[in-house]
N, C-alpha and C positions, 0 to 999 in steps of 0.2 A: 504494500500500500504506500502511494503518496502522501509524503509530509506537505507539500505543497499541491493542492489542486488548483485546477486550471480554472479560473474564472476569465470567460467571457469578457471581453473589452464592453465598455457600454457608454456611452456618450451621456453627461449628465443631459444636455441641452436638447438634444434633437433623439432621445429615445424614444419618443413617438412617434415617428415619421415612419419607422421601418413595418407599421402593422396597421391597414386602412381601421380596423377598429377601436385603434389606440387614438387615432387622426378624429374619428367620430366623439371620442371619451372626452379631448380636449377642448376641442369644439363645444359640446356640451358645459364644462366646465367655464367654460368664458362666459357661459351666460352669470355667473356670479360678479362680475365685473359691469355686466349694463344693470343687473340689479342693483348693486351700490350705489350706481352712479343715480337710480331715480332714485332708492332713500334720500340722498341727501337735495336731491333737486324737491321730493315732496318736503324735505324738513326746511329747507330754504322759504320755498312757498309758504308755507306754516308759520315761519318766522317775519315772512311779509307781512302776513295775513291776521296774523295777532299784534302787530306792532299796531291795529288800528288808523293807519294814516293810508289813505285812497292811496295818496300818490305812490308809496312804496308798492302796495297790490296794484298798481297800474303799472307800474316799473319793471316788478316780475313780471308780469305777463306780455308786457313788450320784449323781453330779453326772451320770450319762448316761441315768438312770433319771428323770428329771421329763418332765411332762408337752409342755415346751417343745423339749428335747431328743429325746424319740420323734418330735414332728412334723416337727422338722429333719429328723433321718435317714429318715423314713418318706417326706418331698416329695426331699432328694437321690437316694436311691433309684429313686423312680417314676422319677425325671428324668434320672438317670443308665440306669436302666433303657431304658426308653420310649424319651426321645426320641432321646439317643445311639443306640441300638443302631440307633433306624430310620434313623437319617440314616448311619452309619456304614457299615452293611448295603448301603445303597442307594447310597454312593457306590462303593460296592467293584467294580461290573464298569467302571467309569472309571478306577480305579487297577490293575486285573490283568487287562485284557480276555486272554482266553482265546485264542489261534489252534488253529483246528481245521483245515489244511491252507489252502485259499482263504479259506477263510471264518472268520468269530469266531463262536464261541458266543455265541446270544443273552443278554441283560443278567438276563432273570429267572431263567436258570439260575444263575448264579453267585450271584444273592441267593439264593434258594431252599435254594443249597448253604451259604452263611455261616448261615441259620436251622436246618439240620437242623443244623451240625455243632455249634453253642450249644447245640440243645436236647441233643444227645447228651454232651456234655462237661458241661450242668448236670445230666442227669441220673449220670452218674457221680459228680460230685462230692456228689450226694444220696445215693447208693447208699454211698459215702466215710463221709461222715455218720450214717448207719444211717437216714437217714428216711425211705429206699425200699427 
């Protein structure tokens, strides 16, 4: 037996690159980085917004109104939208597999049921809003 075994070279930096599902894991992981980023834009707000003075909540909400600013929130969005929801969606029948006596209910029924019940709770939340 070796006193020294062979360990593998491994690049601290780019060790994700070598595995498209390590590339997916990171990916996913960035989204903690646009959620920070609206914590503090809603605590900002909040802090306009209690300070009582129009001008300052009218001053946020110009600083949210440029054209830099719509495309942040318009790419969080999509991306919070999109990609989350599908990856979320679809890991769900691995986190609540379903027992139906012997048997589990297959995996595309439980996604199928996580997509109807969004779509039914966003369209409430529209109907909420008066825009259905």
């Amino acid at each position: 037996m070796s006193r020294r075994p062979y360990v593998r070279p491994m690049s601290r930096t780019t060790w994700y690159m070598r595995n498209g599902r390590f590339k997916v894991y990171m990916l996913r992981e960035l989204t903690s980085l646009l959620v920070g980023f609206y914590a503090f834009l809603v605590l900002f707000g909040l802090v306009a917004l209690s300070a009582g003075s129009e001008a300052q909540w009218n001053d946020f909400l110009a600083s949210q109104q440029g054209p830099e600013m719509i495309a942040l929130h318009g790419f969080a969005l999509l991306y919070f939208l999109f990609y989350q929801t599908f990856a979320w969606f679809n890991l769900a029948p691995k986190a609540m597999p379903v027992q139906l006596g012997e048997k589990k209910l297959p995996a595309h029924f439980i996604v199928i049921a996580h997509y109807v019940a969004w779509a039914v709770v966003s369209a409430f939340i529209f109907w909420l809003a008066g825009a259905i």
